[in-house]
C-alpha positions as CSV (number, residue, x, y, z in Angstrom):
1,X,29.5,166.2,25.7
2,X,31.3,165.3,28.9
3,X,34.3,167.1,30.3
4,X,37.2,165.9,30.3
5,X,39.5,164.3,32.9
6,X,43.0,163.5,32.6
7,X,46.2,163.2,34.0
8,X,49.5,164.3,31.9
9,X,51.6,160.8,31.2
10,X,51.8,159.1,28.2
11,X,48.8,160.0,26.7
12,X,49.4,163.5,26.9
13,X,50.5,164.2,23.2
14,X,47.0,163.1,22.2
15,X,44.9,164.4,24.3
16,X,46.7,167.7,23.0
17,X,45.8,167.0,19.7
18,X,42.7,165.6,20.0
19,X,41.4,169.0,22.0
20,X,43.8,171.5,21.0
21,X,40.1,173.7,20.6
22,X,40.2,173.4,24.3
23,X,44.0,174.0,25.2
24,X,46.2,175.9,23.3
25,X,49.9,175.8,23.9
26,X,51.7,178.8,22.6
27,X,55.3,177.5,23.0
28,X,57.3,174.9,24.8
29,X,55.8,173.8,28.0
30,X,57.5,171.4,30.8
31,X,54.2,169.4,32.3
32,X,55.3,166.9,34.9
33,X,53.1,163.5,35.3
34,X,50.4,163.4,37.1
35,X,49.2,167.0,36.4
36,X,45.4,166.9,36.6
37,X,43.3,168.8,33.7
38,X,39.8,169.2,34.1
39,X,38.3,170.8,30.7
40,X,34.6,170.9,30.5
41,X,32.6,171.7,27.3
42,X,32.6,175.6,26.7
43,X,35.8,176.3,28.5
44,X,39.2,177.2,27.7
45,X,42.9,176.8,28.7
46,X,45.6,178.9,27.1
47,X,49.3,178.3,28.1
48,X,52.2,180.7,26.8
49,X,55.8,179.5,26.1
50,X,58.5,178.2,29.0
51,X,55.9,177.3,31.2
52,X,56.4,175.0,33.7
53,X,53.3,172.4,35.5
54,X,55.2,170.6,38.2
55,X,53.4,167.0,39.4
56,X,50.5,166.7,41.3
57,X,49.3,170.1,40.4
58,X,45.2,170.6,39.4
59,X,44.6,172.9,36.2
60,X,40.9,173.4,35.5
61,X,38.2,175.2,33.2
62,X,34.6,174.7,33.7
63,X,31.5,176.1,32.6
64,X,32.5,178.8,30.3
65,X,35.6,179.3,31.9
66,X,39.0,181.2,30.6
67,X,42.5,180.2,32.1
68,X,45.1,182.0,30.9
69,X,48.5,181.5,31.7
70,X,51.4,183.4,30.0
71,X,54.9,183.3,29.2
72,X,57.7,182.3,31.8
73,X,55.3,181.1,33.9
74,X,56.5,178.7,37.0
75,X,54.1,176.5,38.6
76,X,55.4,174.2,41.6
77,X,54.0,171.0,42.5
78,X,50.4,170.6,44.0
79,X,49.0,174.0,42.8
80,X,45.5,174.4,42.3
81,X,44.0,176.5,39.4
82,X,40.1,176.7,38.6
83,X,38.2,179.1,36.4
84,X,34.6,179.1,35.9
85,X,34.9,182.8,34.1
86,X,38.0,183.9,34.1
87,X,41.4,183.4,35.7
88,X,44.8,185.0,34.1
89,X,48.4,184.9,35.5
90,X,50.5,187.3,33.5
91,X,54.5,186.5,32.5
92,X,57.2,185.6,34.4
93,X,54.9,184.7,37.6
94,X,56.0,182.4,40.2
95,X,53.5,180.1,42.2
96,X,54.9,178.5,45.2
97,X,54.0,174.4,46.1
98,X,50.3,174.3,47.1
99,X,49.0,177.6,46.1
100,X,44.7,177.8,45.5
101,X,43.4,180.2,42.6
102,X,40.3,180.1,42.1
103,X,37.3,182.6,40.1
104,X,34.6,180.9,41.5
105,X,32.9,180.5,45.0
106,X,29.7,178.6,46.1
107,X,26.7,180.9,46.6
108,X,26.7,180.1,50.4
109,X,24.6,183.5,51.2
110,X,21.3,182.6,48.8
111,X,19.6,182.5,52.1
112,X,17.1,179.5,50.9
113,X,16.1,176.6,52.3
114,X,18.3,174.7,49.8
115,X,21.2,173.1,50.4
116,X,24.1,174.2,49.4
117,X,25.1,172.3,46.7
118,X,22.2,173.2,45.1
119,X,22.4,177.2,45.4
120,X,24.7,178.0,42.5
121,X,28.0,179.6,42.6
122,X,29.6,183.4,42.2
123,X,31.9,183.6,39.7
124,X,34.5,186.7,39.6
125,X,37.5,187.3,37.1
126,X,40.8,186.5,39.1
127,X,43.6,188.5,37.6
128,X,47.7,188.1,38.4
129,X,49.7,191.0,36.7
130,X,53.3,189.9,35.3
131,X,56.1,189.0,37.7
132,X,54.3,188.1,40.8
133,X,55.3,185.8,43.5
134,X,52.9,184.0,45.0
135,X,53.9,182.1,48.4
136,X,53.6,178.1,49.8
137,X,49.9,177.2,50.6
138,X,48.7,181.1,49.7
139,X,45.0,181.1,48.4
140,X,43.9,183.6,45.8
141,X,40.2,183.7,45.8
142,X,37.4,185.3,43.3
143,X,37.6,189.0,41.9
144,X,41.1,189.8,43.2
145,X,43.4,191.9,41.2
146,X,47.2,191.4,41.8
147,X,49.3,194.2,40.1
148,X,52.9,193.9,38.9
149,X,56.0,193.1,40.7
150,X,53.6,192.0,43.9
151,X,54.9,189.4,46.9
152,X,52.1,187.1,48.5
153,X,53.7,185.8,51.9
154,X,53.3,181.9,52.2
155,X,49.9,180.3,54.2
156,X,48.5,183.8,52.9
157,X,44.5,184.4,52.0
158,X,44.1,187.2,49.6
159,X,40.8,188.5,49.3
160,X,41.4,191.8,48.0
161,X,43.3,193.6,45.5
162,X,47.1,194.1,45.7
163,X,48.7,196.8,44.3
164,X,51.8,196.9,42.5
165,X,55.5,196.4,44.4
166,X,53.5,195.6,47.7
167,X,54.4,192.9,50.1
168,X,51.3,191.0,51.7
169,X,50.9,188.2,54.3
170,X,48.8,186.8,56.6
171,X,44.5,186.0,56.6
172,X,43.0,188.1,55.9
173,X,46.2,189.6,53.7
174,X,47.3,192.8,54.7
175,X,50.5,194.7,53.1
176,X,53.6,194.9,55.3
177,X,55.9,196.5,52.9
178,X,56.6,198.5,49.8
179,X,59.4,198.4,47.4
């Protein structure tokens, strides 16, 4: 079995039906055109009620992988969302245009003579606690935890946790500010 490719339009009520196994809509969801979903064999994609995909965005599963979105959730246009384990983004989130999240990274440091598309990947769970803004063109990579009530900065690169009520910006991201 192949994974699937498609881009939300008019065949978007049946490719829901068809592989509701694969995605699973809790509620009413607001999915612009031309949202990309990538759904491979093994993998799911779960999306709570009041969400909102705005156009051009790229929401992905592969492998074995878990997306989890819940409720409330806004997602501007030309976001990016890949899990190959596990990716959730709690309630009431916010993601800003252009924003990266991904679990997975290619195994650039297997120090072998093959190249690197052929060296595997590393694959960390990515987890966003409820009511987090996440900034324009911010990347979110592999194994970071984002507590509650957090601020990303815009053009930020967040490669380690985040604790709760903390503002970060910059890359690396580094807080600037509690509240």
């Amino acid at each position: 079995m192949k994974k699937i490719i498609i881009k939300s339009g008019w065949l978007w009520r049946y490719f829901l039906i068809f592989f509701n196994k694969r995605i699973r809509l809790q509620g009413f969801v607001k999915i612009d055109r031309d949202v990309q979903w990538i759904v491979e064999p093994g993998s799911r994609i779960i999306i709570g009620k009041n969400v909102e995909i705005r156009r051009h965005s790229v929401i992905a599963a592969q492998g074995k992988g878990v997306l989890e979105i819940g409720d409330h959730v806004f997602i501007a246009h030309g976001v990016t969302i890949m899990a190959g384990q596990h990716v959730k983004i709690g309630q009431h989130t916010m993601i800003a245009e252009y924003v990266s999240i991904r679990d997975t990274d290619h195994n650039y440091q297997n120090h072998s003579e093959k190249p690197l598309d052929e060296r595997g990947a590393i694959s960390l769970p990515t987890l966003i606690a409820d009511n987090v803004w996440i900034g324009a063109k911010s990347t979110i990579n592999k194994g970071v935890n984002i507590q509650s009530n957090a601020v990303i900065g815009a053009n930020s690169v967040v490669t380690k946790d985040v604790p709760a009520r903390t503002v970060v910006v910059g890359a690396p991201a580094r807080p600037i500010k509690e509240y």
